[in-house]
HTML snippet that shows the backbone in 3Dmol.js (N, CA, C, O; Angstrom):
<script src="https://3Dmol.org/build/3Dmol-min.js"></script>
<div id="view" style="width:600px;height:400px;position:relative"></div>
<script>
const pdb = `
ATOM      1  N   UNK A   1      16.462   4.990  77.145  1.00  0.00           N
ATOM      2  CA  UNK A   1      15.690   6.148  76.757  1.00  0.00           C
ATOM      3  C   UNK A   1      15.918   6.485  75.291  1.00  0.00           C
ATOM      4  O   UNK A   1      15.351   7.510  74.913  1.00  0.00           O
ATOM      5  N   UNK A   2      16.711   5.754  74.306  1.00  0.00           N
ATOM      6  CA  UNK A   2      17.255   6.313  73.325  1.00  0.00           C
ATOM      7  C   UNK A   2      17.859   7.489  72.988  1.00  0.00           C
ATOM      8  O   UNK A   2      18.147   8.298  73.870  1.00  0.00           O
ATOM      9  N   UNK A   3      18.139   7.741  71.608  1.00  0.00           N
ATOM     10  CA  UNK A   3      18.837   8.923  71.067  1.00  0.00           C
ATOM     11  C   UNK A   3      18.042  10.310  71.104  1.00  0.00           C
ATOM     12  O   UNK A   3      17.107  10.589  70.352  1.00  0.00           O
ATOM     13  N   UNK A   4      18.645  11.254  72.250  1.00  0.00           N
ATOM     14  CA  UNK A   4      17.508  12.311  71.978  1.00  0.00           C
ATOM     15  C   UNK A   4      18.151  13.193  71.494  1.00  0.00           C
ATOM     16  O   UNK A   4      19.340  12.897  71.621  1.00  0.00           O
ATOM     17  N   UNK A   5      17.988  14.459  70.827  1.00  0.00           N
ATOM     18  CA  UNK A   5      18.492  15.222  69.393  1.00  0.00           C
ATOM     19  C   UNK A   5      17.889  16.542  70.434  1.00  0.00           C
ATOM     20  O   UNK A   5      16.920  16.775  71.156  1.00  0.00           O
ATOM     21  N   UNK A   6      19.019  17.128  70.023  1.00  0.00           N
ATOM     22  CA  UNK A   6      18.528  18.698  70.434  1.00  0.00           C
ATOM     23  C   UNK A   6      17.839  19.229  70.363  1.00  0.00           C
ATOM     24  O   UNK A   6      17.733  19.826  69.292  1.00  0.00           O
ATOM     25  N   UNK A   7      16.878  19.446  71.344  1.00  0.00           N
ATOM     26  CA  UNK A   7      15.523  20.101  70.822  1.00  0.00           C
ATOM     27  C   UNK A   7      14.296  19.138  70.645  1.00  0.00           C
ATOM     28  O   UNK A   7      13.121  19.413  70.889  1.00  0.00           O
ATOM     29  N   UNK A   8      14.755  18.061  70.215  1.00  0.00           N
ATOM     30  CA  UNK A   8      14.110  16.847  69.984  1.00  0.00           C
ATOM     31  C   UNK A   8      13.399  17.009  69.083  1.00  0.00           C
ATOM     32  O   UNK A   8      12.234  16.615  69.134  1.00  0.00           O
ATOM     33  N   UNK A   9      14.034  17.792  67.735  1.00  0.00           N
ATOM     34  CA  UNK A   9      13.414  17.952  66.747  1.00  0.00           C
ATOM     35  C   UNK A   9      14.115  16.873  65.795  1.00  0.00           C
ATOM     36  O   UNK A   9      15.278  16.469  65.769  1.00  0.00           O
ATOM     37  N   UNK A  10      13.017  16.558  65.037  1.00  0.00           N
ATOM     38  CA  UNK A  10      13.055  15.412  63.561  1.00  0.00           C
ATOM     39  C   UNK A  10      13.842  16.164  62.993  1.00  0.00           C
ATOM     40  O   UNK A  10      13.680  17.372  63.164  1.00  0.00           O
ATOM     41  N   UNK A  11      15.300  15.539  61.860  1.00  0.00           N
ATOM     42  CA  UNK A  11      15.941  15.355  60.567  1.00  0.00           C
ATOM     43  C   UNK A  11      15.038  15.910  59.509  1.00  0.00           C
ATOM     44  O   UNK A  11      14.088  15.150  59.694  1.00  0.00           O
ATOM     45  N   UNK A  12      14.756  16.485  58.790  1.00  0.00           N
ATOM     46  CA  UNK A  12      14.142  16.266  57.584  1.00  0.00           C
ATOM     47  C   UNK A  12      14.884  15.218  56.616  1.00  0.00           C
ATOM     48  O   UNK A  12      16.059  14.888  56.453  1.00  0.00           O
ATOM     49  N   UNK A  13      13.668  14.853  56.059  1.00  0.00           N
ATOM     50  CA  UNK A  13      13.679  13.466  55.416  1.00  0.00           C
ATOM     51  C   UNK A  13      14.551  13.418  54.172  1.00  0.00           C
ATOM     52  O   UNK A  13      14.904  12.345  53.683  1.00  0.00           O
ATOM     53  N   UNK A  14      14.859  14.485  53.719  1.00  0.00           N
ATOM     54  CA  UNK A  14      15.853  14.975  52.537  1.00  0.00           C
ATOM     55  C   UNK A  14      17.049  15.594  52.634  1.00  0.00           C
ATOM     56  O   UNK A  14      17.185  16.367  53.582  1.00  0.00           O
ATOM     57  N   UNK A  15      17.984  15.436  51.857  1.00  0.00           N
ATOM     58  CA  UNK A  15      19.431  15.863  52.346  1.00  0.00           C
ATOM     59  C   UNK A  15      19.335  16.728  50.665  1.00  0.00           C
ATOM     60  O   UNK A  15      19.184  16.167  49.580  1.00  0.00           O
ATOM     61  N   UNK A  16      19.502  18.470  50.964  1.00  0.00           N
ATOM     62  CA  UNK A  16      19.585  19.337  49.853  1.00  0.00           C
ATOM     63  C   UNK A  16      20.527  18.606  48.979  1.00  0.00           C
ATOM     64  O   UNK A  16      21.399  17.742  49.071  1.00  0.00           O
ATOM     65  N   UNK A  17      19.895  19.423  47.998  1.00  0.00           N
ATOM     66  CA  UNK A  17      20.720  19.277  46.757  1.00  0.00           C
ATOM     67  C   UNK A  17      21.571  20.257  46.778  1.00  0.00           C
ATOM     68  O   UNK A  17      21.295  21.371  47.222  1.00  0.00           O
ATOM     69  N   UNK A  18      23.040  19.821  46.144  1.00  0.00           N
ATOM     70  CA  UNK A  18      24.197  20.389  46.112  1.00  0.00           C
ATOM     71  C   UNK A  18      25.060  20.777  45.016  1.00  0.00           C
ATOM     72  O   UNK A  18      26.242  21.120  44.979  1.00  0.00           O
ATOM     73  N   UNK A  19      23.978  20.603  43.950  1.00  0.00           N
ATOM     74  CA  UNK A  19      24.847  20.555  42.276  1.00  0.00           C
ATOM     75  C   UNK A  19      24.299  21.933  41.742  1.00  0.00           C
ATOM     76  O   UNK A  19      23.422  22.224  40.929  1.00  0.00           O
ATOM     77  N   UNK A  20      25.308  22.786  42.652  1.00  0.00           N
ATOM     78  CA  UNK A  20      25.797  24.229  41.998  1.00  0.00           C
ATOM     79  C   UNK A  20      26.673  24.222  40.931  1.00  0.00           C
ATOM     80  O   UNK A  20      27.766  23.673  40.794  1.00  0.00           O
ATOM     81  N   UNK A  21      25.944  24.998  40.117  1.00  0.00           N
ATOM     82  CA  UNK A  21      27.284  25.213  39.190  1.00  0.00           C
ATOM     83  C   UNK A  21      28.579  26.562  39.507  1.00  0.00           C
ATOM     84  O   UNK A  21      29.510  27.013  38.840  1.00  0.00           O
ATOM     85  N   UNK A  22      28.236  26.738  40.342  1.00  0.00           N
ATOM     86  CA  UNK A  22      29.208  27.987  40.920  1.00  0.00           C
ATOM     87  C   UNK A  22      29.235  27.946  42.579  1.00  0.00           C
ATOM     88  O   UNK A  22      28.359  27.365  43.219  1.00  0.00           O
ATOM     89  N   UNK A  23      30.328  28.623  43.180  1.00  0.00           N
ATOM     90  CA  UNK A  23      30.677  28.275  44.853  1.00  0.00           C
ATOM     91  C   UNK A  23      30.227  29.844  45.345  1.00  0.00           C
ATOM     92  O   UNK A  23      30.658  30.976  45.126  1.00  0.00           O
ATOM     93  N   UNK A  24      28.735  29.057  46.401  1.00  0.00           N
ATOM     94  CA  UNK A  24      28.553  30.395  46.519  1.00  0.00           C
ATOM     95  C   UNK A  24      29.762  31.342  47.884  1.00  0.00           C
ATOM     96  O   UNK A  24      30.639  30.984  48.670  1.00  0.00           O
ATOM     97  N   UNK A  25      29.072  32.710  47.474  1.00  0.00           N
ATOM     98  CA  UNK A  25      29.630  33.847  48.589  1.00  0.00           C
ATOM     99  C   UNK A  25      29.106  33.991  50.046  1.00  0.00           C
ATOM    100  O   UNK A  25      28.038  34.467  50.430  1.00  0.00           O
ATOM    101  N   UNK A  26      30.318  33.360  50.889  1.00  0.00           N
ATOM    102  CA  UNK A  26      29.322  33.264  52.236  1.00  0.00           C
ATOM    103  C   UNK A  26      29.448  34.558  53.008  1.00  0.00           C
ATOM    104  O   UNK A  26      30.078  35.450  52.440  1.00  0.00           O
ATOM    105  N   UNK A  27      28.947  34.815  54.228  1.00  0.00           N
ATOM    106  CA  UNK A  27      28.895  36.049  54.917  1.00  0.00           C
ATOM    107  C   UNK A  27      29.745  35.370  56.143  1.00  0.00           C
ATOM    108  O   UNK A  27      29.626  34.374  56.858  1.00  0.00           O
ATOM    109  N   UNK A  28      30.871  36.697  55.961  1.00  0.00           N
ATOM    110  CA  UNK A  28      31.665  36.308  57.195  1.00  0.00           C
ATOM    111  C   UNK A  28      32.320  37.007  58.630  1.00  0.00           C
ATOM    112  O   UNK A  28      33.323  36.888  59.334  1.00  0.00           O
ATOM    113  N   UNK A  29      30.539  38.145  58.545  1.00  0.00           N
ATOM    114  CA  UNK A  29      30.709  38.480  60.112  1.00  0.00           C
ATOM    115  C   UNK A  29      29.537  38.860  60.326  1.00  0.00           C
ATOM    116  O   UNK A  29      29.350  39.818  61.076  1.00  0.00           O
ATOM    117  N   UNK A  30      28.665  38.318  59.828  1.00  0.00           N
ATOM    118  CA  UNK A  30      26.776  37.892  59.892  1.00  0.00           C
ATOM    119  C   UNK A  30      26.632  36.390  59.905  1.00  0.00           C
ATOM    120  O   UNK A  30      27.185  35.783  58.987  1.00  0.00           O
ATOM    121  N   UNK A  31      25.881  35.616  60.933  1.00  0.00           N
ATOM    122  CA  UNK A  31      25.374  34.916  61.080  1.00  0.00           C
ATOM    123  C   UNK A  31      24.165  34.287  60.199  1.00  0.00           C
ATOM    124  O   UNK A  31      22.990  34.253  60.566  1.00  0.00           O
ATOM    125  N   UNK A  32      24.738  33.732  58.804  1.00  0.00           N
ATOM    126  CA  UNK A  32      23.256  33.474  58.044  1.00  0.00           C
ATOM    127  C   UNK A  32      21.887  32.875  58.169  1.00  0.00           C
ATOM    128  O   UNK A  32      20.793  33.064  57.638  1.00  0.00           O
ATOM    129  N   UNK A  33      22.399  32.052  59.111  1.00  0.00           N
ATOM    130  CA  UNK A  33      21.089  31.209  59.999  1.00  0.00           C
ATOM    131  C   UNK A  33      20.770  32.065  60.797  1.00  0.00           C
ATOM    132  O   UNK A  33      20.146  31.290  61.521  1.00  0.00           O
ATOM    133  N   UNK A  34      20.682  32.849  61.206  1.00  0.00           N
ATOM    134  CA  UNK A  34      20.174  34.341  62.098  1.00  0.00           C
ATOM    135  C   UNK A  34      19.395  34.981  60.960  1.00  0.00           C
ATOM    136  O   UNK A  34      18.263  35.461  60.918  1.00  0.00           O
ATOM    137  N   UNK A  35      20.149  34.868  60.243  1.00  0.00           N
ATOM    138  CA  UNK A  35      19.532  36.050  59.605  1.00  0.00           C
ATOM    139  C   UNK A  35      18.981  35.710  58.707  1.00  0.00           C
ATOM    140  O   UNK A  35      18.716  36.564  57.861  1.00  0.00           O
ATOM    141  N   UNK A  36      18.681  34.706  58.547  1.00  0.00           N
ATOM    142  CA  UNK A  36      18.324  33.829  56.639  1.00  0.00           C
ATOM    143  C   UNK A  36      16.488  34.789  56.982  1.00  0.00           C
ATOM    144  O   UNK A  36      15.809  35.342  56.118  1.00  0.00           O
ATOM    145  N   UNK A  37      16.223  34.695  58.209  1.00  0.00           N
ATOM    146  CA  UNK A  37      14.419  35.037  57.955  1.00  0.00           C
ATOM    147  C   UNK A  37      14.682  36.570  57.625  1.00  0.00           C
ATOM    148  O   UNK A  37      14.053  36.846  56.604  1.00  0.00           O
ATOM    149  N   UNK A  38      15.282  37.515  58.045  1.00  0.00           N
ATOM    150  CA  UNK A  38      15.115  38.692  57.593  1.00  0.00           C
ATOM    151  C   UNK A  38      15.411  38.566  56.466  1.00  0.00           C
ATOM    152  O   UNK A  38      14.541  39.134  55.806  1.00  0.00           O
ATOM    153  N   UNK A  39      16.693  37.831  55.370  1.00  0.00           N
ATOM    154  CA  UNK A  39      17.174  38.079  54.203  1.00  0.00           C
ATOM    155  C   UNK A  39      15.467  37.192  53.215  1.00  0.00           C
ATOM    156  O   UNK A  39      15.481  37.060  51.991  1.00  0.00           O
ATOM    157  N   UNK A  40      14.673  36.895  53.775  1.00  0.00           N
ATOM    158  CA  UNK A  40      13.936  36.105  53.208  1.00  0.00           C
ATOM    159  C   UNK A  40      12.515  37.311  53.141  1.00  0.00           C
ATOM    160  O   UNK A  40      11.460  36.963  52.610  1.00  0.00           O
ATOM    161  N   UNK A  41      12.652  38.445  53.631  1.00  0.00           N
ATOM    162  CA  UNK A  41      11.332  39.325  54.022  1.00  0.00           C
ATOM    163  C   UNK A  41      10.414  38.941  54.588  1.00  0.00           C
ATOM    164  O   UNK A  41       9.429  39.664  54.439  1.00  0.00           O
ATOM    165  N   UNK A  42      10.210  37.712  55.476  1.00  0.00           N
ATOM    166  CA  UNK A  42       9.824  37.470  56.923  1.00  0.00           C
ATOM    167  C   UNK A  42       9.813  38.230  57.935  1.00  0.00           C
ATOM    168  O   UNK A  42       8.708  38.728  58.145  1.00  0.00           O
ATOM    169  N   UNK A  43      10.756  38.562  58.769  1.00  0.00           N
ATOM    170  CA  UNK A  43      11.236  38.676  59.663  1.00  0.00           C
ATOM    171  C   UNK A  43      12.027  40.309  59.857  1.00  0.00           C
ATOM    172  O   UNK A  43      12.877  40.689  59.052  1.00  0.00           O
ATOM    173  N   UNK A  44      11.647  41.027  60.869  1.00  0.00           N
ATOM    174  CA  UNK A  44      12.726  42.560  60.272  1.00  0.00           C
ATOM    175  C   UNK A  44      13.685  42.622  61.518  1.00  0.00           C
ATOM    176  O   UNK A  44      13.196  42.447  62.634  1.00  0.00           O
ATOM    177  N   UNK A  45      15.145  42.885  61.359  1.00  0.00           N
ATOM    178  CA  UNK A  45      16.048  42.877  61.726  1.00  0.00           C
ATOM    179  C   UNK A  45      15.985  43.136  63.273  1.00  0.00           C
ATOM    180  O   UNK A  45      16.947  42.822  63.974  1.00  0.00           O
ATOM    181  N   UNK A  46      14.926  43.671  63.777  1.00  0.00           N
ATOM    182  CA  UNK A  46      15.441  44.235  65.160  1.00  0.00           C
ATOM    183  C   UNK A  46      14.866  43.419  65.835  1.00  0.00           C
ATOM    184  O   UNK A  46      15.146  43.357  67.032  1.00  0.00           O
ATOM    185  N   UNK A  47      13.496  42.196  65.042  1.00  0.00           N
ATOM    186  CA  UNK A  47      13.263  41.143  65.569  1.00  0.00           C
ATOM    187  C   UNK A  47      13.821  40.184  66.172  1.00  0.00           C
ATOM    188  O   UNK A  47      13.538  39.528  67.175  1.00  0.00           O
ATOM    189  N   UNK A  48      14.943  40.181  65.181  1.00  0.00           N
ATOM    190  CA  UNK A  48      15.942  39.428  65.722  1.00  0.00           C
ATOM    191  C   UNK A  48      16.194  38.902  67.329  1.00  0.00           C
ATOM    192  O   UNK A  48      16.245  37.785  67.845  1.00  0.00           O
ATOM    193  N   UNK A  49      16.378  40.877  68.064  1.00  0.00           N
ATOM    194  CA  UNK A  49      17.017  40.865  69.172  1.00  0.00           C
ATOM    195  C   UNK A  49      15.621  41.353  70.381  1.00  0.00           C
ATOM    196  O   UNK A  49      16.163  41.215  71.477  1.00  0.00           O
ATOM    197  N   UNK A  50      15.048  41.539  70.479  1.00  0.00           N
ATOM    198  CA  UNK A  50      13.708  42.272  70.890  1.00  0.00           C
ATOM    199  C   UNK A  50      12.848  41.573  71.639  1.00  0.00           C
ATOM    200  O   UNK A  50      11.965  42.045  72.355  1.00  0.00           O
ATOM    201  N   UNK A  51      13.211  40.012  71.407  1.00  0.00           N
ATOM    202  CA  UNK A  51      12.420  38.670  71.934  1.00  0.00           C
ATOM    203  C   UNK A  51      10.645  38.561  71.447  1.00  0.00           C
ATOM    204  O   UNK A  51       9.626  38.197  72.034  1.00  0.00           O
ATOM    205  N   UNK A  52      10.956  39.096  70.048  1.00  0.00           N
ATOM    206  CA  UNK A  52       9.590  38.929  69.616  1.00  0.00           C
ATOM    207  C   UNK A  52       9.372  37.335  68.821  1.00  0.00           C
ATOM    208  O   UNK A  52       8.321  36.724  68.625  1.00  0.00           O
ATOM    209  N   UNK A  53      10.589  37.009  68.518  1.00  0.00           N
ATOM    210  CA  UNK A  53      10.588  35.175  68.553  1.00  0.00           C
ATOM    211  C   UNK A  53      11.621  34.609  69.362  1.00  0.00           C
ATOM    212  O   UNK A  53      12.420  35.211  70.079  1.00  0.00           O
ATOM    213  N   UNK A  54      11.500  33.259  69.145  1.00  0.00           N
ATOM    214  CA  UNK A  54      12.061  32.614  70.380  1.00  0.00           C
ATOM    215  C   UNK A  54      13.431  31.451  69.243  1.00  0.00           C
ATOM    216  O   UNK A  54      13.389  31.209  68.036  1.00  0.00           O
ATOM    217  N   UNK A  55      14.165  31.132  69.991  1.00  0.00           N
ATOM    218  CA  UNK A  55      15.063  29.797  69.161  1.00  0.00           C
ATOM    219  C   UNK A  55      14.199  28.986  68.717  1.00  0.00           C
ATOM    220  O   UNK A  55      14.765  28.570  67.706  1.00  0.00           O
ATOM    221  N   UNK A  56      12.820  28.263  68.795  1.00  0.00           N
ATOM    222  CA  UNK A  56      12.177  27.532  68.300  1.00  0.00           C
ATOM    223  C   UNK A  56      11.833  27.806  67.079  1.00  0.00           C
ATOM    224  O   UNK A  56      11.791  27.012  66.140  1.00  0.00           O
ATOM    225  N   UNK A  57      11.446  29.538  67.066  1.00  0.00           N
ATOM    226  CA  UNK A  57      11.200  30.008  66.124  1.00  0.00           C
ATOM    227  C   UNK A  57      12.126  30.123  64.953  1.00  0.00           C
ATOM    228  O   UNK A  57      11.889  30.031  63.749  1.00  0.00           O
ATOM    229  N   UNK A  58      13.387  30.378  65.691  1.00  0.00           N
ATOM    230  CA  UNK A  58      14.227  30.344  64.567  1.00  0.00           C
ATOM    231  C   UNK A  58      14.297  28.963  63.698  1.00  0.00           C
ATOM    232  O   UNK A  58      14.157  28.753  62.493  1.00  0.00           O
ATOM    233  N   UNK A  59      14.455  28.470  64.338  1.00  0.00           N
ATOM    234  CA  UNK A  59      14.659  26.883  64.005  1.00  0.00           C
ATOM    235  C   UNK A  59      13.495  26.330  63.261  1.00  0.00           C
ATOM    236  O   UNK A  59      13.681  25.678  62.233  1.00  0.00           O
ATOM    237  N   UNK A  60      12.351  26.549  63.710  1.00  0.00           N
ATOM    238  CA  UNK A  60      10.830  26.444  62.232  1.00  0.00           C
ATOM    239  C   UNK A  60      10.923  27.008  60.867  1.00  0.00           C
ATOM    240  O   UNK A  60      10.606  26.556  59.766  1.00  0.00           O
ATOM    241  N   UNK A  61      11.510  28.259  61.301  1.00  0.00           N
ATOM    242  CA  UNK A  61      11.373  29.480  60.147  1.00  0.00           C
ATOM    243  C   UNK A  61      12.582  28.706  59.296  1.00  0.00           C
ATOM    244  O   UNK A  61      12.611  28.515  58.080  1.00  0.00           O
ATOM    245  N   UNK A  62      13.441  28.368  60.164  1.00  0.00           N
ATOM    246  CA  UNK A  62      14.620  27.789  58.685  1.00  0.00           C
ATOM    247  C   UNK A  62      14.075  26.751  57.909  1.00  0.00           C
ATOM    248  O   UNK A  62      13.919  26.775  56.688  1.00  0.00           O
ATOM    249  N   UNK A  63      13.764  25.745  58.761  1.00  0.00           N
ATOM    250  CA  UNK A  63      13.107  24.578  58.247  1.00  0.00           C
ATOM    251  C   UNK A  63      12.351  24.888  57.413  1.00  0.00           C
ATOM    252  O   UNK A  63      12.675  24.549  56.274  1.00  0.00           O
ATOM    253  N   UNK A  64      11.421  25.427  57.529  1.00  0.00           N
ATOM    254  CA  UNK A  64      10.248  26.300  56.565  1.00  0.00           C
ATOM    255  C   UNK A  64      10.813  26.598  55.468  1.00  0.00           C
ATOM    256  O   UNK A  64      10.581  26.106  54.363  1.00  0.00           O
ATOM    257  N   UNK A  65      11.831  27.690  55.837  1.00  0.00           N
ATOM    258  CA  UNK A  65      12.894  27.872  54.133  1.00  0.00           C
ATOM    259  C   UNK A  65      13.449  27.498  53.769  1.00  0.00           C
ATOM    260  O   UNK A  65      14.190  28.137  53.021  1.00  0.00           O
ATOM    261  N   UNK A  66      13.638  25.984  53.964  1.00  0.00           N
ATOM    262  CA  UNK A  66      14.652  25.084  53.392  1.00  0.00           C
ATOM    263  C   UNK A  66      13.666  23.963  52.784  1.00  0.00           C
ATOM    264  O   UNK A  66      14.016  23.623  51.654  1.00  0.00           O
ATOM    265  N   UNK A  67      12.536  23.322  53.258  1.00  0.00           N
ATOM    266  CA  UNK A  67      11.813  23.019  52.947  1.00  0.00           C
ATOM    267  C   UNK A  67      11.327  23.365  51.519  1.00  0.00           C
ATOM    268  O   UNK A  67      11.317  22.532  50.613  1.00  0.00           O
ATOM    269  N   UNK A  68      10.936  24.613  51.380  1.00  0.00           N
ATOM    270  CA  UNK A  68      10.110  25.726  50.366  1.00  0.00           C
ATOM    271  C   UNK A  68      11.425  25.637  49.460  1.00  0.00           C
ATOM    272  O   UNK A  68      11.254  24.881  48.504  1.00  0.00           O
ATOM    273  N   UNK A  69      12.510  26.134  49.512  1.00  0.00           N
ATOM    274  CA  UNK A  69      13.844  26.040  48.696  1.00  0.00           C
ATOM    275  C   UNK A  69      14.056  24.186  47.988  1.00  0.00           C
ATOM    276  O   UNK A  69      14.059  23.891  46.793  1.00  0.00           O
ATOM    277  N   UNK A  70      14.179  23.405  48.940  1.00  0.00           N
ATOM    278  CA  UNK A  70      13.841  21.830  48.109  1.00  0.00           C
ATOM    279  C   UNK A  70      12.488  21.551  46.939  1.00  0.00           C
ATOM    280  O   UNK A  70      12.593  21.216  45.759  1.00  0.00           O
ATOM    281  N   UNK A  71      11.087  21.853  47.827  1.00  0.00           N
ATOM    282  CA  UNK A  71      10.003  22.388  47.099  1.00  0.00           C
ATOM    283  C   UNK A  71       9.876  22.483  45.608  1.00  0.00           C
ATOM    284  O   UNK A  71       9.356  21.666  44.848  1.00  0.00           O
ATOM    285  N   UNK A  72      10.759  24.259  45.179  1.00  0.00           N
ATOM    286  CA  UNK A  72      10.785  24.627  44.298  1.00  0.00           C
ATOM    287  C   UNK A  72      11.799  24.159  43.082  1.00  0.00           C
ATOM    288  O   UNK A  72      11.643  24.060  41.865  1.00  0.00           O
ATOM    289  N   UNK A  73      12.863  23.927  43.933  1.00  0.00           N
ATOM    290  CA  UNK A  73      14.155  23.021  43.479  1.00  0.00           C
ATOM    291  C   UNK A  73      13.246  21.696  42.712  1.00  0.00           C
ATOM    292  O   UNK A  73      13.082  21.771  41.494  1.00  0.00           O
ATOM    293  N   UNK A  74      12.921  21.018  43.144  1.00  0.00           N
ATOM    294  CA  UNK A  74      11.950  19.867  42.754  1.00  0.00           C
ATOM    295  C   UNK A  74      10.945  19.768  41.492  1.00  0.00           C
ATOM    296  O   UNK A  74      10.684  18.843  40.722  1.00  0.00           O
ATOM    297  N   UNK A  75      10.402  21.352  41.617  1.00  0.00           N
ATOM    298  CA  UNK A  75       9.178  21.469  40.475  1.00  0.00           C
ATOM    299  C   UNK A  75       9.503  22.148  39.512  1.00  0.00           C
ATOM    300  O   UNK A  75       8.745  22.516  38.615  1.00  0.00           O
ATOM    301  N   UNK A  76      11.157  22.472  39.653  1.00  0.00           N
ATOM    302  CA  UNK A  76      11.937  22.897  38.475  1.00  0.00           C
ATOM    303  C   UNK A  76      12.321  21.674  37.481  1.00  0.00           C
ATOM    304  O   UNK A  76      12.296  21.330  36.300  1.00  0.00           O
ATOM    305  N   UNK A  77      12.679  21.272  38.735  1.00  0.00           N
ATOM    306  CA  UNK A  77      13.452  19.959  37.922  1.00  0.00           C
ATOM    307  C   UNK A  77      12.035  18.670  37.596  1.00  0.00           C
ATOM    308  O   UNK A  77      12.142  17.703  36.841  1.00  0.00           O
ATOM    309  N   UNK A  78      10.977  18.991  38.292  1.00  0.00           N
ATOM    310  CA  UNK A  78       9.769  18.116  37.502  1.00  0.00           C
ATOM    311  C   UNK A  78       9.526  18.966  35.820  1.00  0.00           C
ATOM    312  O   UNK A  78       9.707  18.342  34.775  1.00  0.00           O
ATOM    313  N   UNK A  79       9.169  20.205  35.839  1.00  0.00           N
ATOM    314  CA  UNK A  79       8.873  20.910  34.841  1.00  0.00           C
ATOM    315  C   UNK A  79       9.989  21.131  33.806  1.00  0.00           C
ATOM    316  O   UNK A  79       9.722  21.959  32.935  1.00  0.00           O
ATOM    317  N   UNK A  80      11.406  20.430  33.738  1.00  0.00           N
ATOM    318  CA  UNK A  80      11.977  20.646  32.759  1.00  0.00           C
ATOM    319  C   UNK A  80      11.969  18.814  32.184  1.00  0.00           C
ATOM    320  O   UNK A  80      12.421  18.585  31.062  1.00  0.00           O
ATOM    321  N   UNK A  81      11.589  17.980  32.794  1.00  0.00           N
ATOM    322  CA  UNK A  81      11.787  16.640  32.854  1.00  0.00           C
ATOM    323  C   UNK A  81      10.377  16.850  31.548  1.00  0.00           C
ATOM    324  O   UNK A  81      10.529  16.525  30.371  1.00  0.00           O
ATOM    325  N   UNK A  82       9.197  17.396  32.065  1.00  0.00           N
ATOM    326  CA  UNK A  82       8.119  17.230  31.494  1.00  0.00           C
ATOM    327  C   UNK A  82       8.471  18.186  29.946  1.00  0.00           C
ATOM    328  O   UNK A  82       7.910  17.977  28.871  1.00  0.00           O
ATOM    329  N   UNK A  83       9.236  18.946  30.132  1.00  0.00           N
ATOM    330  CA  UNK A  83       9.322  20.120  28.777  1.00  0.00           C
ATOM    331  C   UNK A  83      10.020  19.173  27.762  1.00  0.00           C
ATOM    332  O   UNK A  83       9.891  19.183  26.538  1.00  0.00           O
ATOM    333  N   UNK A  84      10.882  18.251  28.618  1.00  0.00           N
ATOM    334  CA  UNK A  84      12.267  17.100  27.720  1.00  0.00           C
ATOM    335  C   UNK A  84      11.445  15.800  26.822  1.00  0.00           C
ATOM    336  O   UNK A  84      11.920  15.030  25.988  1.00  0.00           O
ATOM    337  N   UNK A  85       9.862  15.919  27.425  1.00  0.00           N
ATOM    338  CA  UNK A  85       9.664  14.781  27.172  1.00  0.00           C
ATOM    339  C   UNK A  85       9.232  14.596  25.197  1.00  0.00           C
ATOM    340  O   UNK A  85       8.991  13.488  24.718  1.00  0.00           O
TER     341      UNK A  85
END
`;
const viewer = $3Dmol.createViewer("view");
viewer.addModel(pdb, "pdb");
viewer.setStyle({}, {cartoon: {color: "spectrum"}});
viewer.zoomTo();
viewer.render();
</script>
């Protein structure tokens, strides 16, 4: 039957970029993957708990903002490549 993955959702095809110049500040009695859609103005906090989305949802919505975060990451670093030239 092969390898089935939790959820049986696909990897994204890219592994973030990691060349911070500083270590960020994590949250350490909030759940940031919970909460990344409210901290993003998506999503409002009581959504959270209310069952107005589901774990799938959570799990799109990150993807979505991690996606969009590579995205922009990308057309920074296209648009300074093009400014260098």
């Amino acid at each position: 039957m092969g390898n089935i993955r939790f959820f049986r959702r696909k990897p994204l095809d890219f592994n973030p970029e990691t060349t911070l110049e500083f270590i960020p500040a994590k949250a350490v009695n909030v759940d940031e993957f919970l909460f990344s859609p409210v901290l993003a103005g998506l999503w409002k906090q009581h959504e959270l708990w209310d069952g107005t989305y589901t774990l799938d949802d959570l799990l799109d919505i990150n993807e979505l903002l991690e996606v969009k975060q590579e995205n922009q990451r990308r057309a920074v670093e296209a648009a300074e490549r093009k400014a260098g030239e």
